[in-house]
N, C-alpha and C positions, 0 to 999 in steps of 0.2 A: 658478494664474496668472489673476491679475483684467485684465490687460492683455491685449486681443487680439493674439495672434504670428500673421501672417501664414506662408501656407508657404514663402513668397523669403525669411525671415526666415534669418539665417546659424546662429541657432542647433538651427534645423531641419536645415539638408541639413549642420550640422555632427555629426548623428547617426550612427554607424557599423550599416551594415546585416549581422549577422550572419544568412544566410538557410536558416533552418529545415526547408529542401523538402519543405514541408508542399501537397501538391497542390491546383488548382481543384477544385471541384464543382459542378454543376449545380444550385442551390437549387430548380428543379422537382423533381428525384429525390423521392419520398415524399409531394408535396402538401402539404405543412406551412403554407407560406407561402404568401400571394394574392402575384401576379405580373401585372404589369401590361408591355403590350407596348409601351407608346411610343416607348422604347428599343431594340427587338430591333432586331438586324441579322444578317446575311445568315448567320454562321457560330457562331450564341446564344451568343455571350464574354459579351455584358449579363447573362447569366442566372448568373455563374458568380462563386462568391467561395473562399476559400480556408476549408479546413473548421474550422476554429477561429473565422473571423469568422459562418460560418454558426450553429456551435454556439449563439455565444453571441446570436444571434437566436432561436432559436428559444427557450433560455432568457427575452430577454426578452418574447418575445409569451404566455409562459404565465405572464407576470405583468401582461398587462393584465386588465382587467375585462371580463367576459363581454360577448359583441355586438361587441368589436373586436378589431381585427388588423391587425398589421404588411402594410402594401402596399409589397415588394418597387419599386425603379421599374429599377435599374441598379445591377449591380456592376461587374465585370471593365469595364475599356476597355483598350484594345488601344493601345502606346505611340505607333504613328501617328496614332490619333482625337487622342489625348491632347495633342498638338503644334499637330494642325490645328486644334483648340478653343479653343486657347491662343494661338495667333497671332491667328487671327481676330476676339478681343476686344481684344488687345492693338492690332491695327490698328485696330479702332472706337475705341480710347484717344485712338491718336495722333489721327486727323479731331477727337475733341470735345476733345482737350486738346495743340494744337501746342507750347505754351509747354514741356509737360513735355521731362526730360530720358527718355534707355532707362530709364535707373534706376528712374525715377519711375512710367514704365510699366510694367515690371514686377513691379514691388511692387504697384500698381492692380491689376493684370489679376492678380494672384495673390488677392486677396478672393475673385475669382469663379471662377477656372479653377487649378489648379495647376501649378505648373512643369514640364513633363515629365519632368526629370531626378530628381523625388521625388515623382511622384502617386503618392499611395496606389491611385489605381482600377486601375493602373497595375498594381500588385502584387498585385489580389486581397484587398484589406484593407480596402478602401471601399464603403459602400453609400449611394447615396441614395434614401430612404424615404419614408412618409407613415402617416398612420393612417388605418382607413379601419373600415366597419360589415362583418359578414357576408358581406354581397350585391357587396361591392368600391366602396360608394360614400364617396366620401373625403369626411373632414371637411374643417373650416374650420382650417386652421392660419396663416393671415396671408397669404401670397402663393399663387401659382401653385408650383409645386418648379422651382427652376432660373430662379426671376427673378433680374435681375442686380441690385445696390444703384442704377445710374442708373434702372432702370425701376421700381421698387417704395420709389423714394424711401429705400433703409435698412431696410425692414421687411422683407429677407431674411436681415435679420440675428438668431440666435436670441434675441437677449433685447431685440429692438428693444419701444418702448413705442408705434409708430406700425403698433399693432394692435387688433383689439378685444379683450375679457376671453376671448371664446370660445376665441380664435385661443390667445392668452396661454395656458389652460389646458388646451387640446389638445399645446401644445408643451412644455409643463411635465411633462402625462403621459407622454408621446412619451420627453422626456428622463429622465424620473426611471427608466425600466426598461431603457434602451438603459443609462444607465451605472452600474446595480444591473449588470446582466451584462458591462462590462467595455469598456464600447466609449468614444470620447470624439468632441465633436461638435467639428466647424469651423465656430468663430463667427459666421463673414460668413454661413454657408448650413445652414438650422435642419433641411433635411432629409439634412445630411452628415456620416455617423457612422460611423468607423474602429473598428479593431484591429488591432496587429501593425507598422506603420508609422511612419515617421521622428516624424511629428507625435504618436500617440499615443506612442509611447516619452518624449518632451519634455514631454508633459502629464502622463503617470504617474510621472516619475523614471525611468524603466528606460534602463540603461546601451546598449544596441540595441536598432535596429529586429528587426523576426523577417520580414519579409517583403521581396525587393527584386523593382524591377520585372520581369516579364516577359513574353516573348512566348507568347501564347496557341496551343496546341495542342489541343484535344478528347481528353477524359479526362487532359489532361495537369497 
């Protein structure tokens, strides 16, 4: 798909979820991965992906090159964050763009935040990420993680060219082992990489998703 599919895109949430109950996990358990707390909240859902989305991380961070490593930033979000994040971009829509219709908003506000009714983070099948050295200090990949395309002019978009080469080439690396193990990125946001979900089932051919959303329980 050379064409950016938004996640409001119908051919998306026209994906059928067959749900695999395949459990969360704790991606601290075992130390594997750097984990960064920007995201924690009060009951660690942020820390938790579903174990197949983990697997295939740890698969690709033993295919980067020595000195770096996958920085973890947020998995799991819980379906009420996921609504409240959604709305509240979708209201900063409407203030910088009265003229739009809902429709129009929604399709906008789905670049940056996903529809509740089919976020991956939702399900456990999303992770957004960065590269980063040893020591946890991130490199340069073009933006801040989680600029929206109004603040960063477009250069949160993975294959924006309103970057530098460095940036360019960290997210080249980033991407080349994230989808060697299986994962697929969402285009508007270079550090947003699934498995198991509506969106990647649509970008691999697979007839279902394996993951639907739900509500986060500890160990569950």
């Amino acid at each position: 798909m050379n064409e950016i599919v938004l996640m409001s895109d119908p051919r998306v949430t026209a994906i059928p979820v067959v749900e695999c109950g395949e459990r969360l996990v704790d991606v601290r358990d075992g130390g594997s991965l750097l984990v960064d707390a920007r995201k924690q909240d009060p009951a660690d859902a942020f820390a938790c992906l579903r174990v197949g989305v983990l697997n295939r991380l740890l698969m690709a961070q033993a295919m980067l090159p020595h000195g770096l490593r996958l920085l973890f930033v947020e998995g799991y979000r819980p379906p009420s964050l996921q609504r409240e994040y959604f709305e509240e971009y979708a209201s900063r829509l409407r203030v910088g763009h009265p003229e739009w219709s809902d429709a129009q908003i929604h399709s906008a506000a789905s670049r940056y935040v996903s529809p509740p009714d089919i976020a991956p983070h939702s399900a456990g099948a999303a992770v957004d990420l960065t590269l980063a050295d040893t020591s946890g200090r991130e490199l340069d990949l073009g933006t801040r993680m989680n600029a929206d395309p109004e603040e960063s002019e477009g250069a949160c978009y993975t294959h924006s060219l309103n970057i530098t080469e460095e940036a360019r080439s960290h997210r080249k690396l980033l991407g080349s082992v994230l989808t060697a193990a299986g994962l697929v990125n969402y285009p508007t946001e270079w550090w947003h990489w699934s498995f198991g979900d509506r969106y990647w089932a649509l970008v691999t051919g697979e007839g279902a998703a394996l993951y639907a959303p739900k509500e986060f329980t500890p160990h569950g």
